[in-house]
LOROFI-818596 format. One record per residue (C-alpha): residue number from 1; x, y, z. Coordinates in steps of 0.25 Angstrom, whole numbers, plus 5000, padded with zeros to 4 digits. Layout:
- NUM, X, Y, Z
...
//
This chain:
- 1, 5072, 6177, 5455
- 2, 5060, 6182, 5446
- 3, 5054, 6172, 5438
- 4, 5052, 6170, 5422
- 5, 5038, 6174, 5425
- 6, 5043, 6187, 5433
- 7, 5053, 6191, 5422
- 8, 5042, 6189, 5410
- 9, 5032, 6197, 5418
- 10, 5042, 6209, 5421
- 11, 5046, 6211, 5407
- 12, 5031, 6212, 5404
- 13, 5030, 6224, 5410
- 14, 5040, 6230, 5401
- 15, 5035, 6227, 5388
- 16, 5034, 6237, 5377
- 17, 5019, 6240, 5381
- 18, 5024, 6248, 5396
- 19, 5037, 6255, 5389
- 20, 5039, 6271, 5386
- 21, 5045, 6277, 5375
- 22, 5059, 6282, 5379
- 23, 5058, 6294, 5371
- 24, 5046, 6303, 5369
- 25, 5047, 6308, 5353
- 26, 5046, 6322, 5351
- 27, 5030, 6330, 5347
- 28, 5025, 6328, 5332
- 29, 5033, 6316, 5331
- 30, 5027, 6302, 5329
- 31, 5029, 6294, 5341
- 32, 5028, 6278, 5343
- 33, 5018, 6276, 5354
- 34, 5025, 6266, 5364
- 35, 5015, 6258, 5366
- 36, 5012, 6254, 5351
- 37, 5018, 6255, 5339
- 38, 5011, 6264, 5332
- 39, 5014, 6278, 5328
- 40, 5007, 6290, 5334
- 41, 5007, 6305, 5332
- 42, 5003, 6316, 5339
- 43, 4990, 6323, 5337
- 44, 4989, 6335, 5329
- 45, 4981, 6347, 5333
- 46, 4968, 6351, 5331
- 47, 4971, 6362, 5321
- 48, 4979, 6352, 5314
- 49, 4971, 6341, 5313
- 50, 4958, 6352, 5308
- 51, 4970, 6357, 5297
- 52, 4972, 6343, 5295
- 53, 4958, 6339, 5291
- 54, 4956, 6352, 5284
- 55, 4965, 6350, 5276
- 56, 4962, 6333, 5272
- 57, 4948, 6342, 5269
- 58, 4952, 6351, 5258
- 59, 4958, 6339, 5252
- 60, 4944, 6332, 5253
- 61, 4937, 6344, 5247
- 62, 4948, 6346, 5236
- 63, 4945, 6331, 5234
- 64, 4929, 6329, 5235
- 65, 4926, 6344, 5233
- 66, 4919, 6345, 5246
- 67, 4919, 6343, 5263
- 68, 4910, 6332, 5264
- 69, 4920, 6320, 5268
- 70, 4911, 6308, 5269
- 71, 4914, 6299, 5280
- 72, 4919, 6287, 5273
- 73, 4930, 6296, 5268
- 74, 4944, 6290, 5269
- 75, 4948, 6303, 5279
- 76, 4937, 6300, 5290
- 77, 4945, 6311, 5299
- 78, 4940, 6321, 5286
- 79, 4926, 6317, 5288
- 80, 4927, 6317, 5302
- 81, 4932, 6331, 5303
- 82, 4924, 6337, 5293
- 83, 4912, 6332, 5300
- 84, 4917, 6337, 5312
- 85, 4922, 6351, 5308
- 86, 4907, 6353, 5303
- 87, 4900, 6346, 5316
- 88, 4910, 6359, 5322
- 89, 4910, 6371, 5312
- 90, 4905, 6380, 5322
- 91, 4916, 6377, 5332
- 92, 4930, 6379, 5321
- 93, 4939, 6391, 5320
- 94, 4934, 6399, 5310
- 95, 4948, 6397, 5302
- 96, 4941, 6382, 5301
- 97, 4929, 6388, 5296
- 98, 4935, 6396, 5285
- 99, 4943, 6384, 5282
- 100, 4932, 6374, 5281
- 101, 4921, 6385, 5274
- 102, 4930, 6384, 5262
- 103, 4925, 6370, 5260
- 104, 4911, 6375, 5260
- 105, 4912, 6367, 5273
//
């Protein structure tokens, strides 16, 4: 017969940390990641994040009146992506161009 010790050590092995969900949720849906608690997402697309974070622009240029998101502003992802999209003005569609040369970008 199997020990205390034996018993103990085989339900380790079946703790919440080795289990699989049992059902996969369907795309665009929030899903619970089974190893932790918290809840994920799934990533949106390129063209979406860039319409995204044009969009969080004309907000700060309706707010400040200009492009020049500092980097201590509360949307760090703003500065960030301004920062980046003038580091790579050479390499956007020109759609993005037109779009940001509104701003006097």
């Amino acid at each position: 017969t199997k020990t205390t010790k034996e018993k103990n050590d085989k339900s380790n092995h079946t703790s919440s940390a080795f289990h699989t969900p049992k059902k996969e949720a369907p795309l665009g849906s929030n899903t619970k990641c089974p190893a932790h608690s918290d809840t994920t997402t799934l990533l949106l697309s390129d063209a979406q994040q860039w319409t995204n974070r044009y969009g969080a622009l004309i907000l700060f240029f309706e707010q400040w009146g200009h492009t020049n998101v500092p980097i201590y502003h509360k949307n760090q992802n703003l500065y960030h992506w301004v920062t980046n999209q003038r580091g790579r003005f050479t390499e956007l569609s020109q759609q993005q161009v037109k779009q940001l040369s509104i701003f006097h970008f």
